[in-house]
C-alpha positions as CSV (number, residue, x, y, z in Angstrom):
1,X,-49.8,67.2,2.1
2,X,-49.1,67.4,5.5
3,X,-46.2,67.5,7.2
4,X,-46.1,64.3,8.8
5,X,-46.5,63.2,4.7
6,X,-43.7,64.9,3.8
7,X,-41.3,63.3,6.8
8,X,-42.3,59.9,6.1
9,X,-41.8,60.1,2.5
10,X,-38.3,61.9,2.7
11,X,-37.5,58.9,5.3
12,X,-38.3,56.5,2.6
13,X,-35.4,56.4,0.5
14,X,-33.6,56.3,3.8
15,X,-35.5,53.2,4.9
16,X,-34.4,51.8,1.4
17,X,-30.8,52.3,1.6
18,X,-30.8,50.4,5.3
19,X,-32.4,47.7,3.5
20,X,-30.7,47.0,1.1
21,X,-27.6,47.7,3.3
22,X,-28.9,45.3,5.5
23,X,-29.4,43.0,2.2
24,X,-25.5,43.5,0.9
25,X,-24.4,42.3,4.4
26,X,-26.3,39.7,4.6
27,X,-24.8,38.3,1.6
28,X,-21.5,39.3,2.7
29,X,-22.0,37.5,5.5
30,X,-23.2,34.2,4.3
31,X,-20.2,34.2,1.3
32,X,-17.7,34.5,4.1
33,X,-19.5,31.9,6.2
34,X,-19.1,29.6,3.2
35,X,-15.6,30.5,2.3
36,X,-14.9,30.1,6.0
37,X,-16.3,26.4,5.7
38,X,-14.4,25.5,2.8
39,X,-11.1,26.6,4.3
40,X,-12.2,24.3,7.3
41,X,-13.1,21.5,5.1
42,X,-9.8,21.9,3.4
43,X,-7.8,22.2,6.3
44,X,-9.6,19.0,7.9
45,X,-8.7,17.3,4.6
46,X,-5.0,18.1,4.1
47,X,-4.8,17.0,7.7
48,X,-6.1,13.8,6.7
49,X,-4.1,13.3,3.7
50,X,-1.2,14.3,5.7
51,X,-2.0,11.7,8.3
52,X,-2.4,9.0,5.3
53,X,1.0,9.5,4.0
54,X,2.7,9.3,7.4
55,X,1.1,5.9,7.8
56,X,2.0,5.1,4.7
57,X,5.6,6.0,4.8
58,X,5.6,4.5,7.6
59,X,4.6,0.6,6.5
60,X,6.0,1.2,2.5
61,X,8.8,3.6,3.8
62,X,11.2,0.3,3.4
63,X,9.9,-1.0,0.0
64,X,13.3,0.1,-1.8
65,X,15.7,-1.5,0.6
66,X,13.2,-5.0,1.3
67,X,13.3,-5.1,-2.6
68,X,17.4,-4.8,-2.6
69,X,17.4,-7.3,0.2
70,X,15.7,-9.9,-1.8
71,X,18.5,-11.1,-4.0
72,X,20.6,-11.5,-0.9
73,X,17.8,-13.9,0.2
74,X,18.0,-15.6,-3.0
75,X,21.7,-16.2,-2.9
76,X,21.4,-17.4,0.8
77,X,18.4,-20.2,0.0
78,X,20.5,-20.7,-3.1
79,X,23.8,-21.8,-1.6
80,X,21.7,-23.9,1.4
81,X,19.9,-25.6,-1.2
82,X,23.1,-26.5,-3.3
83,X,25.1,-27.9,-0.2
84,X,25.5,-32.1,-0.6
85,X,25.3,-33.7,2.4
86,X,28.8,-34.3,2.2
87,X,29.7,-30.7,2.1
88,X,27.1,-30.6,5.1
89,X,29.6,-32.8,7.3
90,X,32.6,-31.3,6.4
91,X,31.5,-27.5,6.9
92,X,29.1,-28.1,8.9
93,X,30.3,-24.4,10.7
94,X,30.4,-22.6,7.5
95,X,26.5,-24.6,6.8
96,X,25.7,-23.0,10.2
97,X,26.7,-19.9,9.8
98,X,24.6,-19.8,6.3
99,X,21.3,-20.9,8.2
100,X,22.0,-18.5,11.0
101,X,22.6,-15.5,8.9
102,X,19.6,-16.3,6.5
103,X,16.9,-16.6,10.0
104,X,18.2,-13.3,11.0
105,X,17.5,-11.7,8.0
106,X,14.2,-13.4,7.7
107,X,13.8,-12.0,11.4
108,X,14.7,-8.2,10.4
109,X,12.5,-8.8,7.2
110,X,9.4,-10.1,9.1
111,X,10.2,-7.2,12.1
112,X,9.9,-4.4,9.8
113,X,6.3,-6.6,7.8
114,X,8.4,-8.1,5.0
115,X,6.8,-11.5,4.7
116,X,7.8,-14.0,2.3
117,X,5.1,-16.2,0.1
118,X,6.1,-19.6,-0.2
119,X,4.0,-21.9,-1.9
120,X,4.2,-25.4,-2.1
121,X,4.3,-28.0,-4.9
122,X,0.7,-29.0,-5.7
123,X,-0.8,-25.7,-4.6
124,X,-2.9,-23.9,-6.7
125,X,-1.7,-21.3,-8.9
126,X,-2.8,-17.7,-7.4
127,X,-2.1,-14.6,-10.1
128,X,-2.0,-12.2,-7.1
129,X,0.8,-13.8,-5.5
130,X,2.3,-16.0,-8.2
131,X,3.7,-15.1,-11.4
132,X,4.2,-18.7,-13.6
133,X,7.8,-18.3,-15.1
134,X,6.2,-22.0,-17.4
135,X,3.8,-23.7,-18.1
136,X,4.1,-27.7,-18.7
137,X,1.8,-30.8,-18.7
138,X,3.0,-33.4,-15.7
139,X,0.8,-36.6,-15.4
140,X,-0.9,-36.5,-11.7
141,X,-1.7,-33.2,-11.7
142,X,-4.8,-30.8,-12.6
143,X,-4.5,-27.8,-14.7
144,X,-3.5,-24.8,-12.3
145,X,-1.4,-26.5,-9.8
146,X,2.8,-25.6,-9.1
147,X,4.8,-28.1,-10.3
148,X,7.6,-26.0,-9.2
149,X,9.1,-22.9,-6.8
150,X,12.3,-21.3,-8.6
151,X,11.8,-18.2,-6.1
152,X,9.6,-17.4,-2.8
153,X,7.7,-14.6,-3.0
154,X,6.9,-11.6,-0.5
155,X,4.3,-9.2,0.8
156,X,5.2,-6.0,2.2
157,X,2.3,-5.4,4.6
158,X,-0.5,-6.0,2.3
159,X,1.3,-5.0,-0.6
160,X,2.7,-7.6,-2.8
161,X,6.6,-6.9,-2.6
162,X,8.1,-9.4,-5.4
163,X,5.7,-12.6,-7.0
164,X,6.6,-16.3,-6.2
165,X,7.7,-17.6,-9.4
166,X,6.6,-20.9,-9.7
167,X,6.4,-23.5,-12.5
168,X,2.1,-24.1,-13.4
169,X,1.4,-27.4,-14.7
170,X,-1.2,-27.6,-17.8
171,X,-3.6,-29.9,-19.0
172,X,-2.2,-32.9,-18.4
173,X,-1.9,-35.1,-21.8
């Protein structure tokens, strides 16, 4: 052998080992590119879950104290619909005061995307918004339609707060 033989086969193993040096960073290199983009991806979604749940405490933040608010509503609506006309003349004030104090709470309510659901005798009977407390058959009607309101209901936002409940007539006989 000569001796150029002899150097190029003792810089072999060399040439080897910078390969696969070469190989093992590489490789290195790519699994910290992808752990690098996974970080990213998951920093990019926390930020967006984190943005969600603002938003959403945000609009549904109130739910608890809208739903503790409601049988103040009731009582209100309750005590207007139970004044005579009579009682109307003589307190009218008191009747006033009543009506005044039940707008402004429908005021806060709707300021803050409470919104009530009041359907209407002869409407038809919806089971997202509704919830039939009975069921009975009145001549007149078709199957599916209120017959009666016991309470309003109300949306939060898009979310559905507290069901109407409403009397559904049946089959007539």
């Amino acid at each position: 052998m000569t001796e150029e033989n002899k150097d190029d086969m003792t810089d072999m193993p060399e040439m080897l080992d910078d390969t696969s040096e070469l190989e093992a960073l590489r490789a290195e290199r790519d699994e910290l590119r992808d752990r690098f983009m996974r970080a990213l991806a998951d920093a990019e979604n926390a930020r967006k879950r984190a943005d969600r749940d603002r938003r959403e405490a945000e609009q549904y933040g109130g739910t608890r104290l809208a739903r503790d608010l409601l049988p103040v509503h009731d009582n209100l609506r309750r005590a207007l619909d139970a004044a005579t006309e009579e009682q109307r003349e003589q307190a009218a004030a008191l009747i006033e005061g009543v009506e005044l104090t039940m707008r402004e709470l429908l005021n806060v309510m709707t300021k803050h995307g409470v919104t009530p659901i009041a359907p209407a005798i002869g409407d038809q009977f919806d089971p997202q918004h509704h919830q039939a407390m009975f069921e009975a058959p009145v001549p007149g009607t078709k199957a599916g339609q209120i017959i009666q309101v016991m309470t309003e209901g109300f949306m939060i936002h898009d979310r559905l707060l507290r069901p109407a409940q409403v009397g559904v007539s049946s089959t007539p006989a």
